[in-house]
N, C-alpha and C positions, 0 to 999 in steps of 0.2 A: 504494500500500500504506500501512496506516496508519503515522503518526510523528507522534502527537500526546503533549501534556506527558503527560496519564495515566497513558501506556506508560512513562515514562522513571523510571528505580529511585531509589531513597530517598538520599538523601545519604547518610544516616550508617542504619546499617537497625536497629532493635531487637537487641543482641545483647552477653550479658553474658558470652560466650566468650572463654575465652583463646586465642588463635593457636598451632598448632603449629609447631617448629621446622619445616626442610625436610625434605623425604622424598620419592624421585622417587613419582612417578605410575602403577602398573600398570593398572589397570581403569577405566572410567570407566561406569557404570549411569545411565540415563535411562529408568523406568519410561513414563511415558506417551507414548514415542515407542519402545519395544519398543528401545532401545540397548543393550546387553553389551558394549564391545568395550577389546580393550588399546590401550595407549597406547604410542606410540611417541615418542622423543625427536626434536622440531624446533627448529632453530636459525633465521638467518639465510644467504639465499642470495650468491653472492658481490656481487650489486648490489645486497645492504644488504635486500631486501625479505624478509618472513617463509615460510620455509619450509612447504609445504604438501605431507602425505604423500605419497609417487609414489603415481602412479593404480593399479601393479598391486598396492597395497594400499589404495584407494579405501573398502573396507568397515572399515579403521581410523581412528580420531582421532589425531591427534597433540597433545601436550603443548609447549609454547612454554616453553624450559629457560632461556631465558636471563629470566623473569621468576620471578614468584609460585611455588611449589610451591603444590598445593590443601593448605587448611586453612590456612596460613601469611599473615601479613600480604601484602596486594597483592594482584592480581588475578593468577588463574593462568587462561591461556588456553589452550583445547583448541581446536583445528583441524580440522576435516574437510572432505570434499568431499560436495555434494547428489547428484551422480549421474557418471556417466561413460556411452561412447558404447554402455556393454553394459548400461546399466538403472542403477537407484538405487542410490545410495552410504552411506557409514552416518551421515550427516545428512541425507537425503532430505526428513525428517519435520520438523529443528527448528520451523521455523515456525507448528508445530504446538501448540509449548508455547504455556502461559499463566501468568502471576502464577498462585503457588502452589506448583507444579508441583517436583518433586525431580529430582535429580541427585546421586549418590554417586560419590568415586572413592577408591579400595584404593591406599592406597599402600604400599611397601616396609616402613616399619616397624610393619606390622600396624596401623596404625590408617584407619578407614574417615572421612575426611571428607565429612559431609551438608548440601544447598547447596537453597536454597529460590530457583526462579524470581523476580525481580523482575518483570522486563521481558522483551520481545523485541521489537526492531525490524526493521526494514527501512531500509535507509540505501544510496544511491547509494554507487557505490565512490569516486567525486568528495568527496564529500562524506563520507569515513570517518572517527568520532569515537577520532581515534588517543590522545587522552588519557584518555577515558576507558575506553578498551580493556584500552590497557596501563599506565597510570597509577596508582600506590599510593591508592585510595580511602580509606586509613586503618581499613579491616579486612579480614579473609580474606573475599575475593570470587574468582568462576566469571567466564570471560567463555568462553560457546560460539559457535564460528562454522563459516560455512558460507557458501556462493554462493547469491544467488536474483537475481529479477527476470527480466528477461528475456535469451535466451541473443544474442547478440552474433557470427552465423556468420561474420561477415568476420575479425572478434577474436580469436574461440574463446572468449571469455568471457560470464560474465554481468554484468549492468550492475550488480547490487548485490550486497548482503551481508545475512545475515541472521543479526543477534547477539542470544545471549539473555546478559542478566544476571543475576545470582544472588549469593549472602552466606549464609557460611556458620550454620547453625542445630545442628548438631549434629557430635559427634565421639564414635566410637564403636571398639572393638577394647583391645588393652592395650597395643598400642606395644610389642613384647618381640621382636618377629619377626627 
């Protein structure tokens, strides 16, 4: 799958925005992969590794609470799974995005943070870019993720990971909520 420099997002991305304070996360919208869904709060499991929504809400994303809020400096990462054993999950598609590409998420105090595609990779789960995932990039960035590659039947898993990057471009609502 590709991972060439191309695909890999901006250092520092065009953006004369101010950062919002924190706000959790209700909604998260992904127009060109048909995404609507709420956002559920993920933490850390007790062997330290990142929480990943139970399967029998597989068609939700999860929000990673213990970084970024969207809109806010840092990287806020949202979670989901590609599919599970009854058909596709409500990341099935990301892999789908491209540079461009929008993402919106509603947060609690009525304002809507709007997140312009960098990148998307495919990256071995060996080989996971945990700094830049969950790393302060020094403005409000998206990191979407999901499983791809191929499925792993002895494992139960898949071999990689498929993350899209993003930076926030616009903010929009009155914050009064």
């Amino acid at each position: 799958m590709p991972d060439d420099a191309a695909s890999r997002p901006a250092a520092h991305p065009a953006s004369s925005l101010t950062t919002l304070p924190p706000s959790v996360p209700l909604r998260l919208d992904v127009p060109r992969i048909a995404v609507r869904t709420p956002l559920m709060k993920l933490a850390k499991n007790p062997d330290q590794t990142v929480e990943t929504p139970p399967l029998p809400r597989a068609r939700e994303a999860g929000w990673y609470r213990l970084g970024a809020a969207p809109g806010s400096r840092g990287a806020a990462v949202i979670i989901g799974h590609v599919d599970t054993a009854d058909g596709p999950a409500v990341f099935y598609r990301l892999g789908a995005l491209r540079p461009g590409d929008r993402a919106s998420v509603l947060r609690a105090d009525g304002r809507t943070a709007e997140f312009r595609i960098d990148s998307v990779e495919h990256v071995g789960k060996n080989r996971f870019p945990t700094r830049r995932v969950y790393g302060d990039p020094g403005y409000a960035a998206i990191r979407l993720i999901t499983c791809g590659g191929r499925f792993d039947r002895r494992s139960g898993h898949y071999t990689d990971n498929v993350i899209a990057f993003g930076h926030l471009t616009r903010v929009s609502g009155t914050g009064t909520r």
